[in-house]
Residue frames relative to the residue before (quaternion, step in Angstrom):
aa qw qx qy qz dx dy dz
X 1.0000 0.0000 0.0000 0.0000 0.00 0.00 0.00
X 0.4447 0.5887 -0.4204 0.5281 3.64 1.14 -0.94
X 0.9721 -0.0800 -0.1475 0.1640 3.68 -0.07 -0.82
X 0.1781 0.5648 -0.6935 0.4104 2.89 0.78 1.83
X 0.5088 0.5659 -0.4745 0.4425 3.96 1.14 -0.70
X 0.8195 0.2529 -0.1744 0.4837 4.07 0.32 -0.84
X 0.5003 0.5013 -0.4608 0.5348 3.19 1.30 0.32
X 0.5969 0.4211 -0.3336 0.5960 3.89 0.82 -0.24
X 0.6877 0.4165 -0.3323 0.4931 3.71 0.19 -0.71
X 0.8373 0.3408 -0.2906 0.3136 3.48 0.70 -0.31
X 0.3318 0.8567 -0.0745 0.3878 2.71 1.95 0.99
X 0.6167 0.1215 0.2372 0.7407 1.80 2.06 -2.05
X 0.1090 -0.7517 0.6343 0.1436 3.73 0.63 0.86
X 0.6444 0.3626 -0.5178 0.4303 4.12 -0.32 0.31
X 0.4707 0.4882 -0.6061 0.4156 3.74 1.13 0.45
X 0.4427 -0.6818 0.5399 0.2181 3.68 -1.00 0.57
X 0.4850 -0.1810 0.4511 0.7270 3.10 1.16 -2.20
X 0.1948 -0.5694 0.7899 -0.1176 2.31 -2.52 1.17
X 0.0373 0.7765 -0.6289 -0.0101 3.04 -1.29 0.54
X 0.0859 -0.7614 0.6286 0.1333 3.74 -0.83 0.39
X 0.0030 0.8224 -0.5523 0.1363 2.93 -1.29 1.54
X 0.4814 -0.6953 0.3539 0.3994 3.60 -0.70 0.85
X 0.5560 -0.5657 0.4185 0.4424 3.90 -1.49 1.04
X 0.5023 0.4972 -0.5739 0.4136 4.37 0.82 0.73
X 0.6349 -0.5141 0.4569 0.3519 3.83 0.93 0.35
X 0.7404 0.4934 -0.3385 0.3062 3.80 1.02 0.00
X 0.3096 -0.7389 0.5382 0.2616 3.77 -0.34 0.80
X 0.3668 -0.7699 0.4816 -0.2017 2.47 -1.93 1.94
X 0.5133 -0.2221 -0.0275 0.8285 3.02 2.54 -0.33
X 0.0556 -0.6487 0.7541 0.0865 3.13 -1.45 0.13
X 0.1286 -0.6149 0.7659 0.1370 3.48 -2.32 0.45
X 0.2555 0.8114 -0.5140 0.1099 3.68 0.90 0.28
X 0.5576 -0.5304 0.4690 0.4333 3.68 -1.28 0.72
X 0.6963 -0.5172 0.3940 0.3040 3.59 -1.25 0.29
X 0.6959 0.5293 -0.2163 0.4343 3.29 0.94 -0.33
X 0.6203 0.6134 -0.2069 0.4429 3.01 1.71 -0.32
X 0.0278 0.8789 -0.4314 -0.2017 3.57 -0.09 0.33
X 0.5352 -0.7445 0.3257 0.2305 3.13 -0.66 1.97
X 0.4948 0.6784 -0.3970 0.3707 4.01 1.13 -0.33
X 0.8260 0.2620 -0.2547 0.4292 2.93 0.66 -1.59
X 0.6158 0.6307 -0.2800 0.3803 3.65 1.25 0.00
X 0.4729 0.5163 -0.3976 0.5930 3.48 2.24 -0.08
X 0.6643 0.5661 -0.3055 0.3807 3.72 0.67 -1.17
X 0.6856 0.5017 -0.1814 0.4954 3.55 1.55 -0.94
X 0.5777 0.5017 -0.3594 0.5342 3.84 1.35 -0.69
X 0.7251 0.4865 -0.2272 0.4312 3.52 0.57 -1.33
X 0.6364 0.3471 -0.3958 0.5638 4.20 1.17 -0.33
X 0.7127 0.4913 -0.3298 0.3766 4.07 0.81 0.05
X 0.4077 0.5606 -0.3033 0.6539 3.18 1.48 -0.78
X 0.7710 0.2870 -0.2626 0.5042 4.40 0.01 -0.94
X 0.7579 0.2003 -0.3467 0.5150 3.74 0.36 -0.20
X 0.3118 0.5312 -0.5642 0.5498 4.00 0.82 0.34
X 0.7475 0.2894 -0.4080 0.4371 3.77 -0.60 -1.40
X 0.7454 0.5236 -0.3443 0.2275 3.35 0.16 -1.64
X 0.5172 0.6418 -0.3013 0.4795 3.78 1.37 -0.91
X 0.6407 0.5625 -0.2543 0.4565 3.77 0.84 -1.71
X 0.7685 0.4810 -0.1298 0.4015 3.47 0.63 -1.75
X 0.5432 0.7543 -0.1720 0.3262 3.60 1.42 -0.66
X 0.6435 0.4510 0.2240 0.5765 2.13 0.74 -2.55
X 0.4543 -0.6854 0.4986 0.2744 3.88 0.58 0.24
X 0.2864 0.7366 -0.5874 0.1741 4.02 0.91 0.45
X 0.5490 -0.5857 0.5045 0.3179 3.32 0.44 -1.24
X 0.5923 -0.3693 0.3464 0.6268 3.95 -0.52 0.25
X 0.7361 -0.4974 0.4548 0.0618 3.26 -1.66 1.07
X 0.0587 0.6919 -0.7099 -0.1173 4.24 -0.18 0.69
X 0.7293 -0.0993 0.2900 0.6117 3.63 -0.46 -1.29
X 0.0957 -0.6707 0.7042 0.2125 2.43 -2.42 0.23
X 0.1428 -0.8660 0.4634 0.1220 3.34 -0.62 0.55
X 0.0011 -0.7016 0.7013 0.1257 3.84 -1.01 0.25
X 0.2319 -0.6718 0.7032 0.0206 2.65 -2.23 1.11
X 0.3001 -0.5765 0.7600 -0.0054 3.38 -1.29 1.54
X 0.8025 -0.3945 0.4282 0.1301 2.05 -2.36 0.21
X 0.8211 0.2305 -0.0478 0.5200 3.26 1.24 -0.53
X 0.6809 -0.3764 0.1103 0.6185 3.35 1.79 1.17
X 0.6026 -0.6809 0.3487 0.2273 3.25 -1.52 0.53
X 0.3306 -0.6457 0.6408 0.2513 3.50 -1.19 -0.03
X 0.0002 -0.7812 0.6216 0.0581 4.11 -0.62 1.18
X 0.0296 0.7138 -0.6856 -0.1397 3.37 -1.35 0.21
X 0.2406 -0.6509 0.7190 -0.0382 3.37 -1.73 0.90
X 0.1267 -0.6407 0.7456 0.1323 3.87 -1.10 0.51
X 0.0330 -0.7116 0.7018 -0.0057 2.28 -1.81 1.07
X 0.6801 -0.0217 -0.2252 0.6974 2.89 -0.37 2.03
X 0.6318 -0.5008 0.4970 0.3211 3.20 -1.72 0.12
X 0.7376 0.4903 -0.2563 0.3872 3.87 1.40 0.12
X 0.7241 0.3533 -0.1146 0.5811 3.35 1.54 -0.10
X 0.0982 -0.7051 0.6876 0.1431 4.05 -1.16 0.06
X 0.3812 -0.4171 0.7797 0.2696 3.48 -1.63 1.21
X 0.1923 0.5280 -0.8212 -0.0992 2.97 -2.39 0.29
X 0.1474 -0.5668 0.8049 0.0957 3.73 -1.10 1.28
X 0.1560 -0.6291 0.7211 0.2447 2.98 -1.98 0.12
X 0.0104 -0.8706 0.4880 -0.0618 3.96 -0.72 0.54
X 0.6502 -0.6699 0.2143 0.2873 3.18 -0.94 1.45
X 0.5783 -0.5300 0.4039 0.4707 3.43 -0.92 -0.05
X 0.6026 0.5724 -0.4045 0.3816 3.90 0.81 0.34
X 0.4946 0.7146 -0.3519 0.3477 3.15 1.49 -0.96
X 0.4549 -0.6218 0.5919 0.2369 3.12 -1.56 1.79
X 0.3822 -0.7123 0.4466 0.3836 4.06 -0.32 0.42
X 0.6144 0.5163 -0.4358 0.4076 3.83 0.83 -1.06
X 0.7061 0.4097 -0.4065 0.4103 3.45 0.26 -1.12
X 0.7130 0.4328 -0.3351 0.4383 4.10 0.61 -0.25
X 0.6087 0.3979 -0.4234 0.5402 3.55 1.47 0.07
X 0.3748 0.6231 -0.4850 0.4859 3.59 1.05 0.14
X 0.7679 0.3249 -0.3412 0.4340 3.25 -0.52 -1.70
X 0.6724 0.6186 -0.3567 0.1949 3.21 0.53 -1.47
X 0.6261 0.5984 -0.1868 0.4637 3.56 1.42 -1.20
X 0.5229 0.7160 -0.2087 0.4128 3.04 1.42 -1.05
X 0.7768 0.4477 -0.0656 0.4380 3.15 0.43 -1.80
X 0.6234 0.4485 -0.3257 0.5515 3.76 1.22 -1.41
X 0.4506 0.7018 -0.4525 0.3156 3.64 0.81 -0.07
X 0.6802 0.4106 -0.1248 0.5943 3.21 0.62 -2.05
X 0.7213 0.4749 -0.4029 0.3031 3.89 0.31 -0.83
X 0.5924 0.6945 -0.2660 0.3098 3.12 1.39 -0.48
X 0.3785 0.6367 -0.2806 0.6105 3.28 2.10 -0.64
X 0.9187 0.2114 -0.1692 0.2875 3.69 0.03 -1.23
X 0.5412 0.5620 -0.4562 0.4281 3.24 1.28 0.23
């Protein structure tokens, strides 16, 4: 799983890191820069990924795709994959989004096989 994660980042060099963690907040692989710690970023994918659906399902949206937030200094995406896991790429503040919801789709594809 690690390297479909850098196989997707290297796809998209404005992925930073990714990580794919189950919706209990626990991390299942990660490529995250070193500075990152991947805990507090599983505990964070897995409480957006539950209020994302819960917002979608509320609100009449419809079954959850992604959610994404943009900062000042680039965005945070998530993607489920299956009903047991969340993509989360982070990506720079240049990043074209479509081409990172591509890969991203891409990748939750294969991951979807291995979860």
């Amino acid at each position: 799983m690690v390297d479909r994660l850098r196989e997707m980042q290297a796809s998209s060099p404005d992925i930073e890191g990714s990580a794919i963690v189950s919706v209990d907040g626990l991390s299942i692989a990660s490529a995250l820069q070193q500075e990152i710690e991947e805990d507090r970023v599983s505990a964070m994918s897995a409480a957006m990924l539950s209020l994302g659906e819960r917002i979608a399902s509320e609100l009449g949206r419809g079954v959850l795709e992604q959610v994404y937030i943009r900062g000042e200094n680039g965005f945070v995406v998530l993607m489920a994959v299956g009903k047991e896991a969340v993509l989360t790429a982070l990506a720079s503040k240049k990043a074209k989004l479509g081409l990172i919801f591509l890969d991203m789709r891409r990748a939750v594809e294969d991951l979807v096989k291995l979860i």
